[in-house]
One Martini backbone bead per residue (centre of mass of N, CA, C, O) as a GRO file, in nm:
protein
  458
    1UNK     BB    1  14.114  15.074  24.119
    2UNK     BB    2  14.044  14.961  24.388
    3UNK     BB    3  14.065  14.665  24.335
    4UNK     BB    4  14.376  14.711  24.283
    5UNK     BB    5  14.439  14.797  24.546
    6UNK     BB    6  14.319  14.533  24.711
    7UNK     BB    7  14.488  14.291  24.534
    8UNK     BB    8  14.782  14.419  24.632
    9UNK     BB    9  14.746  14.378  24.901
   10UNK     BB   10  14.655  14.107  24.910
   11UNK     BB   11  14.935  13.986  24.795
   12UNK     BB   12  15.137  14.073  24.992
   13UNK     BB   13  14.977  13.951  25.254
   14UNK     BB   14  15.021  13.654  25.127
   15UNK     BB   15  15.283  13.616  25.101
   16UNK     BB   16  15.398  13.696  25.333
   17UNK     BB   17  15.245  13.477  25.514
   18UNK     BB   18  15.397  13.251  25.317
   19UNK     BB   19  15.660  13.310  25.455
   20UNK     BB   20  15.586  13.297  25.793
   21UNK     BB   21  15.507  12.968  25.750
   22UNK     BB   22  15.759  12.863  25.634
   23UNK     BB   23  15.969  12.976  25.894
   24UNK     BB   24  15.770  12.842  26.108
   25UNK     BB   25  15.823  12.585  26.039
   26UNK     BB   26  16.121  12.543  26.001
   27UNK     BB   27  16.167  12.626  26.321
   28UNK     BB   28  15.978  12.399  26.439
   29UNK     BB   29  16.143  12.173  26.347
   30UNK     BB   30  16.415  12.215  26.468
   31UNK     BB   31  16.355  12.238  26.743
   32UNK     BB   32  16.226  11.950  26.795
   33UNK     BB   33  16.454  11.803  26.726
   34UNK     BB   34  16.659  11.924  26.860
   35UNK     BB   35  16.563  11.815  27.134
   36UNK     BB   36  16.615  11.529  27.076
   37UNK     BB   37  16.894  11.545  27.003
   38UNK     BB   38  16.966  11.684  27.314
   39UNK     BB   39  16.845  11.434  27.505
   40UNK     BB   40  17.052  11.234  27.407
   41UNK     BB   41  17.300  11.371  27.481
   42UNK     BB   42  17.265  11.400  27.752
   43UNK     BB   43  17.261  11.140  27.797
   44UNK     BB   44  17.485  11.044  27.751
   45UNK     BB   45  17.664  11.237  27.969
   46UNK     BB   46  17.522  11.127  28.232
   47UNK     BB   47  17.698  10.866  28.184
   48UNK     BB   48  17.910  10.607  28.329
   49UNK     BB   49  18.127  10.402  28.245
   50UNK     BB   50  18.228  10.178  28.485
   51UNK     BB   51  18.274   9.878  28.323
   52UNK     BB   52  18.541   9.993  28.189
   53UNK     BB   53  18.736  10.009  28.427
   54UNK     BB   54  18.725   9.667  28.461
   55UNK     BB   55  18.780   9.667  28.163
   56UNK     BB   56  18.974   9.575  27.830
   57UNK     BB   57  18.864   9.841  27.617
   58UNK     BB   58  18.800   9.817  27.266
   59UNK     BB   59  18.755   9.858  26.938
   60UNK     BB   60  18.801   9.547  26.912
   61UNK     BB   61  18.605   9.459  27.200
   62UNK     BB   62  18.302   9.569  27.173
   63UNK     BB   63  18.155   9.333  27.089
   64UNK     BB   64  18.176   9.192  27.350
   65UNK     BB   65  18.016   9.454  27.513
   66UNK     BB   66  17.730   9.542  27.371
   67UNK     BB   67  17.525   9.503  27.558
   68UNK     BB   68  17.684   9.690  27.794
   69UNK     BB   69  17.606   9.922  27.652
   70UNK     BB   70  17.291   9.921  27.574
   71UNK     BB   71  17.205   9.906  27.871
   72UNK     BB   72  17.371  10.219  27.949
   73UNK     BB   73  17.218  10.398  27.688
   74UNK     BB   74  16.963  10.336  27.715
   75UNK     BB   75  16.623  10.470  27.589
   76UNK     BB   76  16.327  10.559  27.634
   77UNK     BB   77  16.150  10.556  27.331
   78UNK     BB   78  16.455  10.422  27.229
   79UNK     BB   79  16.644  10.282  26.968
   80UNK     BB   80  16.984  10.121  27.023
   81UNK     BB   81  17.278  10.145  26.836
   82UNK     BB   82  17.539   9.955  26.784
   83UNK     BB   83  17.864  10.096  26.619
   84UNK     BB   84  18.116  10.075  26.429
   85UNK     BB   85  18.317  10.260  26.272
   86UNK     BB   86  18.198  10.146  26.009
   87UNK     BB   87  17.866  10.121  26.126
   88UNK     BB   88  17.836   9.847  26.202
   89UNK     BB   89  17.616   9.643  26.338
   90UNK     BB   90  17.613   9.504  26.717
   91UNK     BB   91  17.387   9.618  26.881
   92UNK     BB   92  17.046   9.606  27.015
   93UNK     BB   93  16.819   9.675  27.213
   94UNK     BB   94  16.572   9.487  27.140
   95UNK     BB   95  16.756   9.217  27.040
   96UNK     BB   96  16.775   9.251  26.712
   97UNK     BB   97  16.980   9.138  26.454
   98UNK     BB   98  17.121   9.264  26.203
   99UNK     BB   99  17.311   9.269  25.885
  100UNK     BB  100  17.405   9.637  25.909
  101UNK     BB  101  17.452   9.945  25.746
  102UNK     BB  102  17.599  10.298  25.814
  103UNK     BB  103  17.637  10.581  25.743
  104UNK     BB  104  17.897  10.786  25.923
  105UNK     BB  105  18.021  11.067  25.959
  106UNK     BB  106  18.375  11.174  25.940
  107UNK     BB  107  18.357  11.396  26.163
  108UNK     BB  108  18.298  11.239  26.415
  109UNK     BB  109  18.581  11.154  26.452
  110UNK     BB  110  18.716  11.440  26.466
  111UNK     BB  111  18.514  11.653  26.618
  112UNK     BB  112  18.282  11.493  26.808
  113UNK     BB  113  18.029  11.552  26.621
  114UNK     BB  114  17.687  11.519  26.642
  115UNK     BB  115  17.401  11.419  26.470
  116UNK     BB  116  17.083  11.436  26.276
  117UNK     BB  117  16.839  11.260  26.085
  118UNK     BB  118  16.567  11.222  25.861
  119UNK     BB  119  16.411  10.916  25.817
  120UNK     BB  120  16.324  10.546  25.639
  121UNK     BB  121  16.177  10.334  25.679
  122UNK     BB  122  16.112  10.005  25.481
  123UNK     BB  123  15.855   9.887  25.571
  124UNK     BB  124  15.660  10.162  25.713
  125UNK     BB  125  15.739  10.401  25.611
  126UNK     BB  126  15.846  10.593  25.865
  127UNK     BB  127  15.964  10.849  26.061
  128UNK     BB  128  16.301  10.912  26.156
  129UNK     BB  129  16.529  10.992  26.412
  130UNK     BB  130  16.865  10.997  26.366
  131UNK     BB  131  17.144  10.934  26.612
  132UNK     BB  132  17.481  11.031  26.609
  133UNK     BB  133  17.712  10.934  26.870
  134UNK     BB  134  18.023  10.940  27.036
  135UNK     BB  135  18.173  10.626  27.206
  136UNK     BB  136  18.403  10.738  27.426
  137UNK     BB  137  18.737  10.653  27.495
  138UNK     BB  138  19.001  10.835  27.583
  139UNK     BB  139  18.972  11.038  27.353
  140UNK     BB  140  18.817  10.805  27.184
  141UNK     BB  141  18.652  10.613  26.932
  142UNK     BB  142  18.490  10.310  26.951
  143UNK     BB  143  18.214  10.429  26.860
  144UNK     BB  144  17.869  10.419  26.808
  145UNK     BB  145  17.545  10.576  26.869
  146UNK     BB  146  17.196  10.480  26.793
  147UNK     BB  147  16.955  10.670  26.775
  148UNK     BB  148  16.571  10.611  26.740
  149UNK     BB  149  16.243  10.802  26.689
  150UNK     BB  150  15.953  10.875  26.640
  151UNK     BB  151  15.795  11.131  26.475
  152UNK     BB  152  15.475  11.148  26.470
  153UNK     BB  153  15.413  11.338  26.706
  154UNK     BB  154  15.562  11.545  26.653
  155UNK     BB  155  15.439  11.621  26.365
  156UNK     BB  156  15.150  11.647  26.449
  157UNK     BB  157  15.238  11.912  26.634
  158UNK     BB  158  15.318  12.079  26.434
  159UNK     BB  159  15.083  12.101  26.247
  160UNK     BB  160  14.900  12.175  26.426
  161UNK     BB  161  15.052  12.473  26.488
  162UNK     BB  162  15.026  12.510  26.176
  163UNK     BB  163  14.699  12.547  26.211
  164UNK     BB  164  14.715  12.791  26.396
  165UNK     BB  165  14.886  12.977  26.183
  166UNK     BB  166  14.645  12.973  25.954
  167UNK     BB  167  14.443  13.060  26.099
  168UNK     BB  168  14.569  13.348  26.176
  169UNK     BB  169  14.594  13.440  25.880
  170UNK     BB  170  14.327  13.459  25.802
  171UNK     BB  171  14.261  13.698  26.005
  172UNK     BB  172  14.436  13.876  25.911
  173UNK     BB  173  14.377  13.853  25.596
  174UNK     BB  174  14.075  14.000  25.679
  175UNK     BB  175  14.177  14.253  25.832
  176UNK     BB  176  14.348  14.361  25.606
  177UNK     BB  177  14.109  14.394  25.408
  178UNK     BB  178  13.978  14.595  25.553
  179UNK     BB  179  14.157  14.783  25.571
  180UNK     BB  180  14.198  14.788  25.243
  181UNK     BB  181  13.922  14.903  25.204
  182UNK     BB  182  13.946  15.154  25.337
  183UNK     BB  183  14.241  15.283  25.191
  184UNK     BB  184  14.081  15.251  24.904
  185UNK     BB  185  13.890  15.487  24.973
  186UNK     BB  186  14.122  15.692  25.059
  187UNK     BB  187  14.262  15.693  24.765
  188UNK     BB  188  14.020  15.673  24.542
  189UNK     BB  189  13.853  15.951  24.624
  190UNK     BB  190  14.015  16.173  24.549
  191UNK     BB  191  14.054  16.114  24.259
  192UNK     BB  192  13.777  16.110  24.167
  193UNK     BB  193  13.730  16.393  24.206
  194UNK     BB  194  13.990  16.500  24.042
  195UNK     BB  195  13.835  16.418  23.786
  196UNK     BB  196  13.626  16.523  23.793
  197UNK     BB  197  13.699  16.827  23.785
  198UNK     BB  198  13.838  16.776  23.512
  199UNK     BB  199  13.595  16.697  23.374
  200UNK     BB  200  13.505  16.991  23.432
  201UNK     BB  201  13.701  17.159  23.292
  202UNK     BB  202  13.644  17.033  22.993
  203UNK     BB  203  13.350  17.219  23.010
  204UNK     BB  204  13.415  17.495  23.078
  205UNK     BB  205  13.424  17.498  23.445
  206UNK     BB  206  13.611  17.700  23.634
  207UNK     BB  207  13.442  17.835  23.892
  208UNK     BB  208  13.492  17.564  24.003
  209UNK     BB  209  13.635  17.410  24.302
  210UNK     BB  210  13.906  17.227  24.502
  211UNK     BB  211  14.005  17.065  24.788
  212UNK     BB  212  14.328  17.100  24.969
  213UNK     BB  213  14.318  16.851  25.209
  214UNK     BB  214  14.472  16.681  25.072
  215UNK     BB  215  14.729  16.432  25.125
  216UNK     BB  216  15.008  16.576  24.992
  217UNK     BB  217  15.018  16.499  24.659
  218UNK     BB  218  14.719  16.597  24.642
  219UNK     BB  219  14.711  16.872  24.726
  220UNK     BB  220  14.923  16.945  24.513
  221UNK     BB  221  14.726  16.905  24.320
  222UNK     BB  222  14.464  17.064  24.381
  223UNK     BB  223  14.618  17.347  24.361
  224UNK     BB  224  14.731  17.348  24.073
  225UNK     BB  225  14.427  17.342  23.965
  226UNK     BB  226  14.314  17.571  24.090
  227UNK     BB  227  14.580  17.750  23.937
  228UNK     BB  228  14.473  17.675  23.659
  229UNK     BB  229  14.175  17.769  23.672
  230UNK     BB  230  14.237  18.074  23.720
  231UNK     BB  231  14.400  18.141  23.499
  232UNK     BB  232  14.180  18.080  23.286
  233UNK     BB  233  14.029  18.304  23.408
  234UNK     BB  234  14.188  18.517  23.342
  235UNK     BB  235  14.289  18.441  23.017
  236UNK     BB  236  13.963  18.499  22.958
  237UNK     BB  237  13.921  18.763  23.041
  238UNK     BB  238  14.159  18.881  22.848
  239UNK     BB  239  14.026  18.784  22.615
  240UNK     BB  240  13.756  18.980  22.645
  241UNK     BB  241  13.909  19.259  22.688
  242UNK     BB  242  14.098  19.209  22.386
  243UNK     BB  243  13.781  19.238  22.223
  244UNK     BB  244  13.699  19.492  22.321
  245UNK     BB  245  13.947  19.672  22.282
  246UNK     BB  246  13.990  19.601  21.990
  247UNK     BB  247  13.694  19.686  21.930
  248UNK     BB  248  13.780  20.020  22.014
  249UNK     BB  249  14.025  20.047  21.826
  250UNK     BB  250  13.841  19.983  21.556
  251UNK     BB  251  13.649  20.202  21.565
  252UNK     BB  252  13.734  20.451  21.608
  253UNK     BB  253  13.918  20.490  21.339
  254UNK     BB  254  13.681  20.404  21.140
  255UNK     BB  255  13.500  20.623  21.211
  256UNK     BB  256  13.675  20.867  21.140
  257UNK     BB  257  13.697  20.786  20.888
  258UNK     BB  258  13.419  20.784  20.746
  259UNK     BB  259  13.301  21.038  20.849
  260UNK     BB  260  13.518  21.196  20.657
  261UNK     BB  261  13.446  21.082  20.389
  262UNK     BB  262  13.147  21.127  20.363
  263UNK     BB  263  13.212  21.420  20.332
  264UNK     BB  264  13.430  21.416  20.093
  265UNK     BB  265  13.218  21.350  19.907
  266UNK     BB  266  13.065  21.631  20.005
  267UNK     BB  267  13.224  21.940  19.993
  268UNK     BB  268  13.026  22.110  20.038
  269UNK     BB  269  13.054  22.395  20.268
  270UNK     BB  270  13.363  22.296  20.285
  271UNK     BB  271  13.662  22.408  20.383
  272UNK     BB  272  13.990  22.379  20.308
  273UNK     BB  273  14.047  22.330  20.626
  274UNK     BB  274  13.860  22.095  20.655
  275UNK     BB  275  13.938  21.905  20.444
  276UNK     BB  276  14.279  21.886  20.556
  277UNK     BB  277  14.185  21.791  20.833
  278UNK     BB  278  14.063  21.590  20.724
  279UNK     BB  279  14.275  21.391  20.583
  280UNK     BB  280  14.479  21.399  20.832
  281UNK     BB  281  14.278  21.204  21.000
  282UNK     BB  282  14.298  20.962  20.794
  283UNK     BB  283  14.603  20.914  20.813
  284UNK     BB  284  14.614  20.922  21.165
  285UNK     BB  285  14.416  20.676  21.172
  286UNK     BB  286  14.530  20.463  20.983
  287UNK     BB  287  14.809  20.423  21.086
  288UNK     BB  288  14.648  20.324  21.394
  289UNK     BB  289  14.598  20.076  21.241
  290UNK     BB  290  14.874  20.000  21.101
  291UNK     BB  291  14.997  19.950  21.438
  292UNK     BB  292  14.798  19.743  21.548
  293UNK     BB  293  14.837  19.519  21.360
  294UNK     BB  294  15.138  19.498  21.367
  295UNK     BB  295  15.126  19.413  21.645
  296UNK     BB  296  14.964  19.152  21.617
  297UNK     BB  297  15.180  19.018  21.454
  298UNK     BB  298  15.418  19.029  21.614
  299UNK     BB  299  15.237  18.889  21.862
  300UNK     BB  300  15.253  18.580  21.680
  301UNK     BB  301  15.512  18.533  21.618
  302UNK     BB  302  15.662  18.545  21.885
  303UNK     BB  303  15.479  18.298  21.984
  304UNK     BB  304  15.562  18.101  21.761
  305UNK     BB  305  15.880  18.174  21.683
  306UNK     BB  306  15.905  18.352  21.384
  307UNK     BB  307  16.145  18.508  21.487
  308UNK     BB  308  16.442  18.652  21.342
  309UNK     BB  309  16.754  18.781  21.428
  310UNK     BB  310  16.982  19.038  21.298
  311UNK     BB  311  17.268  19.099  21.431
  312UNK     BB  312  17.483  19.386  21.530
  313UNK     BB  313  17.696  19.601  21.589
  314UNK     BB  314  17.637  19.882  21.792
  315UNK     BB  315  17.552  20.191  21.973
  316UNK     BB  316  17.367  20.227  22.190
  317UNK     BB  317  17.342  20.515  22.270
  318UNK     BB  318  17.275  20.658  21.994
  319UNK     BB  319  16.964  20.485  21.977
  320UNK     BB  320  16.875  20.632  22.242
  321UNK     BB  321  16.895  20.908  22.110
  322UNK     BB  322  16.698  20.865  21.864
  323UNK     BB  323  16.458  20.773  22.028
  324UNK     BB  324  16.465  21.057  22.202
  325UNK     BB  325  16.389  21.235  21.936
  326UNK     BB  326  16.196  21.105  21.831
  327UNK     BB  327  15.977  21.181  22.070
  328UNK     BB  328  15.972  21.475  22.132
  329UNK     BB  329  15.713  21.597  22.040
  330UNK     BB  330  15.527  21.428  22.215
  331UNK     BB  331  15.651  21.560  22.467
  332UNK     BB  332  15.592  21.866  22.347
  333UNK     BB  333  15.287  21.831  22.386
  334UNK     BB  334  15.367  21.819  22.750
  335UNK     BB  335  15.574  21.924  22.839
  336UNK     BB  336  15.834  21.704  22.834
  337UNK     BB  337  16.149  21.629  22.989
  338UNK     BB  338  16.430  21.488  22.864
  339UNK     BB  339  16.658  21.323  23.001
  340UNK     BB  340  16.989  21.221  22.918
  341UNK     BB  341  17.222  20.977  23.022
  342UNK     BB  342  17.531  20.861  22.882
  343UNK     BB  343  17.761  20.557  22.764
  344UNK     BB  344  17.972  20.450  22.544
  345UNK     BB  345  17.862  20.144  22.361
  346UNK     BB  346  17.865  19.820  22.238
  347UNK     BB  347  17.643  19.610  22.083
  348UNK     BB  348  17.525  19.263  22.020
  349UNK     BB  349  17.210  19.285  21.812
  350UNK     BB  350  16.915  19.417  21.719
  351UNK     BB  351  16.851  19.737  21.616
  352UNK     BB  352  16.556  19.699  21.559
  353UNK     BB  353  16.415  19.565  21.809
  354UNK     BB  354  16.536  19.758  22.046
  355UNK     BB  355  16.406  19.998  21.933
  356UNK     BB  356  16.126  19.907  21.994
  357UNK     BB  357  16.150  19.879  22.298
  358UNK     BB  358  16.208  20.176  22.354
  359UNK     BB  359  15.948  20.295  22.190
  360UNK     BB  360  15.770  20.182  22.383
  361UNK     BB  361  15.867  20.269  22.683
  362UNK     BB  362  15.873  20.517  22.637
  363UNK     BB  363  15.593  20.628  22.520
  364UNK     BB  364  15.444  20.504  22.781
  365UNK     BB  365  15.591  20.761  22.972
  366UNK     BB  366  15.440  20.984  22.814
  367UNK     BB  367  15.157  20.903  22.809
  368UNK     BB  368  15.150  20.867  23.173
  369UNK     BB  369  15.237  21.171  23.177
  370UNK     BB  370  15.215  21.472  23.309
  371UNK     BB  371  15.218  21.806  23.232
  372UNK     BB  372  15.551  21.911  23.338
  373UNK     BB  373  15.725  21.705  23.334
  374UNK     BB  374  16.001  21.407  23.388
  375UNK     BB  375  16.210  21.195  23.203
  376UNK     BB  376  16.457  20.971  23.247
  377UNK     BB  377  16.780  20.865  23.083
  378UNK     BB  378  17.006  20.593  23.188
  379UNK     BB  379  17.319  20.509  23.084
  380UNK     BB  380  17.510  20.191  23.103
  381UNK     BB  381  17.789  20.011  23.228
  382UNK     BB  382  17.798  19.649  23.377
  383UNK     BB  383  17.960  19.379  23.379
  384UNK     BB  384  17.865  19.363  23.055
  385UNK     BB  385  17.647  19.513  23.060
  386UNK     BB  386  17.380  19.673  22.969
  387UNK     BB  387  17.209  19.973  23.068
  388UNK     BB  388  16.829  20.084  23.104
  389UNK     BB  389  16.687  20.366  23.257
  390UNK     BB  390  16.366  20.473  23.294
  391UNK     BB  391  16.217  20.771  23.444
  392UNK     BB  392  15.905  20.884  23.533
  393UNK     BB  393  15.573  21.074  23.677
  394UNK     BB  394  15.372  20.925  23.668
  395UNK     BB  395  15.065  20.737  23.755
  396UNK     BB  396  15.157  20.460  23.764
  397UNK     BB  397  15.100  20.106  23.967
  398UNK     BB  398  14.976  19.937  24.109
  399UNK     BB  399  15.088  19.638  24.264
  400UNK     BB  400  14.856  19.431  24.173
  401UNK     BB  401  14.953  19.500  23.827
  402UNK     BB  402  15.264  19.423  23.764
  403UNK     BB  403  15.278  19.111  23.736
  404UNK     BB  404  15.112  19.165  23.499
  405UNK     BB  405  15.165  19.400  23.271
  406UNK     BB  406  15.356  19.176  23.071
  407UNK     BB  407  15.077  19.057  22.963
  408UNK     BB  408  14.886  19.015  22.729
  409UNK     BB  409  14.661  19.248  22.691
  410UNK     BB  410  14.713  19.415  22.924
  411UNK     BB  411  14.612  19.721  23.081
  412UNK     BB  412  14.558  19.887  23.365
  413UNK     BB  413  14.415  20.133  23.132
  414UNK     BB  414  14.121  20.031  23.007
  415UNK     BB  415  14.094  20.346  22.854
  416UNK     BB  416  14.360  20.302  22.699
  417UNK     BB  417  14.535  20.348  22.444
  418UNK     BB  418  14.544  20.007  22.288
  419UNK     BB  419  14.627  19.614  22.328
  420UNK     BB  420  14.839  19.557  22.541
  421UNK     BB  421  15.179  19.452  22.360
  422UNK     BB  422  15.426  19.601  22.405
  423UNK     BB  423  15.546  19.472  22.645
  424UNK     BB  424  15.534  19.215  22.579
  425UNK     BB  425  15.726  19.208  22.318
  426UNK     BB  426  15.984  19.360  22.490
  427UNK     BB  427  16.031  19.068  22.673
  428UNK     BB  428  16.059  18.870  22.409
  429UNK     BB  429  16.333  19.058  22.288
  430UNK     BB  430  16.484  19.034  22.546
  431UNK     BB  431  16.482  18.708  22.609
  432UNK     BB  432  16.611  18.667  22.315
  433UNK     BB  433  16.885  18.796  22.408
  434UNK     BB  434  16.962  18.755  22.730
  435UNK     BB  435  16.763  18.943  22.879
  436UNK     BB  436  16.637  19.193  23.099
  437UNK     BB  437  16.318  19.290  23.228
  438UNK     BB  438  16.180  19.582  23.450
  439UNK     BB  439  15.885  19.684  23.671
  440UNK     BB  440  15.887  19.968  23.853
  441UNK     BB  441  15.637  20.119  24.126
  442UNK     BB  442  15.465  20.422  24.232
  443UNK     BB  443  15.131  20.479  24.298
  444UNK     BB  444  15.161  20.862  24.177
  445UNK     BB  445  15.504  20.880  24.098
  446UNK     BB  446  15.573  20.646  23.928
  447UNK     BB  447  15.790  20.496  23.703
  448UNK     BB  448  16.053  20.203  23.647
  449UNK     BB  449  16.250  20.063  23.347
  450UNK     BB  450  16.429  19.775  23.322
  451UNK     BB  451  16.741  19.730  23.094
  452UNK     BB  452  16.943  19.414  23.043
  453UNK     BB  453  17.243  19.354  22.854
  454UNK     BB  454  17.446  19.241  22.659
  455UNK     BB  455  17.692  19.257  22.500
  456UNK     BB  456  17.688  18.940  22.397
  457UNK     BB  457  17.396  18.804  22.322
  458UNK     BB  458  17.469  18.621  22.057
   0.00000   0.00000   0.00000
């Protein structure tokens, strides 16, 4: 990866620079010609043709005047030639005539505007600039001035220029690498590490962490792993006190069923009345064997997605009122007074699954109630929801345990009897409705379970 990302930088800034050393050549060449071409053009403008005044010069007698004019224009280290208006030459610096021709832009004529091209000897194939200017008198074109001079030195400054430009790139080139050779090590050192870390988390080493001052998205993917390698700490824990519970839930009633078993085999000694208490225990206990085992599939299927809800529109109050005579007895246990105010409501909901939800958070709050208290249930309409308040003065939830209450297997006091599954499940149906549960708890003063559904939650 390191190598990756020197070779990307080292790619960008060779383009780059050979970008720039592009349009400083491109510059550098434009700037010297057109300088050149700059000083013929003020040569040209600097001169007076005195000798027009005295003479009835015009372009048809230009010929005749040819020496006299390329001797007023000549310019030291450049060739002079005069041109008619059709190109053909009339009169050369040098003093030698050829008979030729050049072709030139017929905007000169029109517009007055000089220009100047880059040409090629055909004997000595030399590079030469040849600049075109009109020769105007009263306001007319009557000739062309062609100056033509040797690029080499010219040319030879550029290159120098340009040799000195590939110079500077090279150092640049040297620095950026090293630049970039710095940048890919702190670039690929968090990465590597960070790979690392996830290395030890694949071999099941969860208790070390990663720090989190990496700058910017690296250190929230550090913040991340750390966060996801605690939760894996959490529910691995919570996976191991939910084996040690199950075991110590699935032990309880099998010892006494067990235990009352093998009495009963030997019936010899026991009264009628101790027979039917084994009995009523062995009853009471498989049952207790037989709804730890129902939470556990119905917590499989939930957790898998295969509950199926079967909705009927039906009344919430009643239903109400029905789970909490179910439960009166368990109250009546403990001397707990049930309080109902409800308000006659129908919600389209799985009324089997619904009651199931009551019964868990009643009974949760029957569980963990004092003796000589009092559980208030409250129903009512708003806004088109169904709601519903459970209302305890148990013994409440510390702050810091209530975030986890509803995580699958958790359960506040790990002494008390069940697999902490209930309030899991019961939050899976109620989110499977459309609807939410929450738990607020003031610890030593009581619990209370708001349950809000829809009318049509369906």
């Amino acid at each position: 990866m390191k190598r990756k990302v020197i070779l990307y930088f080292m790619i960008i800034i060779i383009l780059t620079l050979t970008l720039v050393m592009t349009v400083f050549w491109g510059a550098m060449t434009k700037y010297y010609y057109q300088g050149i071409a700059n000083t013929f053009q003020q040569h040209v403008e600097a001169i007076h043709p005195r000798w027009a005044n005295e003479i009835e010069l015009t372009s048809d007698r230009i010929k005749d005047f040819g020496d006299f004019v390329v001797k007023s224009y000549e310019f030291d280290g450049a060739e002079l030639q005069l041109l008619n208006r059709d190109g053909e030459m009339i009169q050369s610096s040098t003093g030698f005539y050829e008979d030729i021709s050049y072709t030139v832009d017929p905007n000169l004529f029109s517009s007055y505007s000089p220009y100047y091209e880059k040409e090629e000897l055909e004997q000595t194939e030399e590079k030469v600039l040849a600049m075109y200017i009109p020769l105007l008198l009263d306001g007319k074109v009557i000739g062309v001035l062609r100056y033509t001079t040797s690029l080499t030195e010219t040319n030879l400054l550029i290159q120098s220029l340009l040799g000195y430009g590939i110079l500077l790139c090279f150092g640049v080139a040297a620095i950026v690498f090293l630049v970039a050779l710095q940048l890919a090590q702190s670039i690929v050192k968090p990465f590597n590490e960070i790979i690392q870390f996830t290395e030890t988390m694949a071999k099941g080493q969860f208790e070390k962490r990663i720090k989190e001052d990496y700058p910017a998205e690296l250190g929230e993917m550090s913040k991340t792993l750390n966060y996801m390698a605690d939760e894996i700490v959490k529910t691995d824990q919570l996976k191991n006190d939910f084996i040690s519970s199950i075991s110590h839930e699935l032990r309880t009633p099998l010892t006494g069923i067990k235990g009352w078993a093998e009495m009963l085999e030997s019936p010899e000694g026991l009264t009628e009345k101790e027979i039917n208490f084994g009995l009523r225990m062995i009853n009471s206990e498989s049952d207790r064997l037989i709804k730890l085992v129902e939470d556990l599939l119905n917590f499989s299927r939930y957790e898998s997605n295969r509950i199926e809800l079967h909705p009927t529109k039906f009344a919430y109050a009643t239903l109400i009122e029905e789970v909490t005579l179910q439960l009166q007895s368990k109250a009546n246990e403990k001397n707990i007074r049930m309080k109902l105010n409800s308000t006659p409501v129908s919600i389209y909901a799985d009324e089997d699954k619904i009651r199931q939800v009551l019964l868990n958070t009643l009974e949760n709050g029957i569980k963990f109630s004092p003796h000589n208290s009092e559980i208030v249930i409250k129903q009512y309409e708003s806004n088109g929801k169904a709601i519903c308040i459970i209302r305890d003065e148990g013994i409440g939830i510390k702050e810091e345990q209530i975030q986890h209450i509803m995580n699958s297997f958790y359960k506040a006091d790990v002494k008390s009897v069940g697999a902490g599954l209930g309030l899991a499940i019961s939050r899976t149906i109620i989110l499977k409705h459309g609807g939410t549960i929450e738990v607020n708890s003031v610890y030593g003063k009581g619990t209370e379970v708001f349950i809000e559904l829809p009318l049509n939650s369906m």
